[in-house]
C-alpha positions, 0 to 999 in steps of 0.5 A: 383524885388527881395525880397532884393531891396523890403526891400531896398525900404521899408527902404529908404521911412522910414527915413527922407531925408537930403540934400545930399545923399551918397550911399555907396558899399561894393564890392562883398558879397555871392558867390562872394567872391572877393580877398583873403588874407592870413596872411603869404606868404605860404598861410596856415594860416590867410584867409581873404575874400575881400567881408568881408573887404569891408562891414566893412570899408563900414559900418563904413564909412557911420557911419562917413557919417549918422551925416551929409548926408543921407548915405545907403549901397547897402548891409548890410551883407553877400550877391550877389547884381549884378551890375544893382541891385546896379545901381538901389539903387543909381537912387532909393535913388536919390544919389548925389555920389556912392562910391565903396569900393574894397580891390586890389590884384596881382600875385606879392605878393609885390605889396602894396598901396592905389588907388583911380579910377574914371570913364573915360578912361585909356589905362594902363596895369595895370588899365586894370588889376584892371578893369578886377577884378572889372567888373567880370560877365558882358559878351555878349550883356550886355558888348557891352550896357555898353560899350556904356553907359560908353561914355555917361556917363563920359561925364556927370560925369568926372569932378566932379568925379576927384574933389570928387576923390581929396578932398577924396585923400587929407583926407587920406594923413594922414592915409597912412602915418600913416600906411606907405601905398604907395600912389598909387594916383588917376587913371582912369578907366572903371568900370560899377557899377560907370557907371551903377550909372550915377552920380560922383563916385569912386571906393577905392582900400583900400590896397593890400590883397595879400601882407601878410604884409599889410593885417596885416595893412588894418584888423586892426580895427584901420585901418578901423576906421582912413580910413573911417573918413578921406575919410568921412572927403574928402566926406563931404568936396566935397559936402560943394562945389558941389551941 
């Protein structure tokens, strides 16, 4: 067990236990930097790192979370956490929902909106792209094992994922308009960490970093602050109707 999940594990058993459990995960971190985004469309100026971006809206979605359900990250700074590390927080905590926090990219420096994915099958070219993105440093005889506990598990979890996917979606209406992001809308797709967890989950693509112009939206600190208490809003308001 690593020095990073034994202190996990120390913190856990210390607080007190609500009802429900939220475990929250800021894509990336350490090595792993994730997408990077710059300030303007000649890439000189303004670099900005996914795994920076995710840890921030995170922590202060699960500051919305913490007055109303037990809410932990997977990381609290700057560091690797691997996918069966994270899948093991959320089996440790015993969380009743995992959310996933990414930040999009693509080739085409225009591509801009906001998505929401839950776990089940697509055929999409382009949920084929962001799944390759998220599920990075799975290969061999660990990819064909998650192959297959992804079938078992979207059986398991399916239904009530899209309902957590559209309670959240319904919260932030108002923030993408706000901010006139492009309502991308709510997908399927395939990413192991939400498998890996085995319980109702999404994965938030918060905006496009390779659009300069909405990078400049999604940094804000206001940004972050509306996005997280809406989808807080959306999470607290699953949970009234699922146990």
């Amino acid at each position: 067990m690593t020095k990073v999940l034994f202190s996990f594990f120390i913190f856990i058993f210390s607080v007190s236990s609500f009802a429900k459990v939220v475990l929250i995960d800021p894509g990336h971190g350490g090595e792993e930097i994730g997408a990077i985004g710059y300030s303007d469309w000649n890439k000189k100026s303004g670099k900005t790192a996914e795994k920076d971006l995710t840890l921030k809206l995170a922590s202060k979605l699960k500051d919305y979370l913490a007055p109303h359900v037990t809410a932990y990250l997977t990381r609290s700074f700057d560091h690797l956490v691997g996918l069966q590390e994270r899948a093991d927080m959320a089996e440790a905590v015993k969380a009743d929902i995992f959310i996933s926090i990414h930040f999009n990219s693509a080739t085409n420096h225009k591509s801009h909106g906001f998505e929401l994915y839950y776990l089940d099958n697509n055929s999409a070219v382009a949920v084929k792209k962001v799944e390759r993105a998220e599920n990075l440093g799975l290969k061999g005889e660990e990819l064909i094992v998650n192959q297959i506990l992804v079938d078992l598990v979207i059986g398991q979890t399916v239904e009530s994922s899209k309902s957590l996917a559209k309670a959240v979606h319904s919260s932030i209406g108002p923030v993408l308009k706000q901010y006139k992001l492009v309502d991308r809308g709510i997908k399927p797709g395939l990413f192991y960490v939400l498998a890996l967890s085995k319980r109702p989950g999404l994965l938030i693509e918060g905006g496009f970093m390779s659009n300069p112009n909405e990078l400049s939206q999604i940094k804000k600190e206001k940004y972050v602050d509306d996005m997280a208490r809406k989808i807080a809003q959306g999470v607290l308001e699953y949970l009234k109707t699922h146990k």
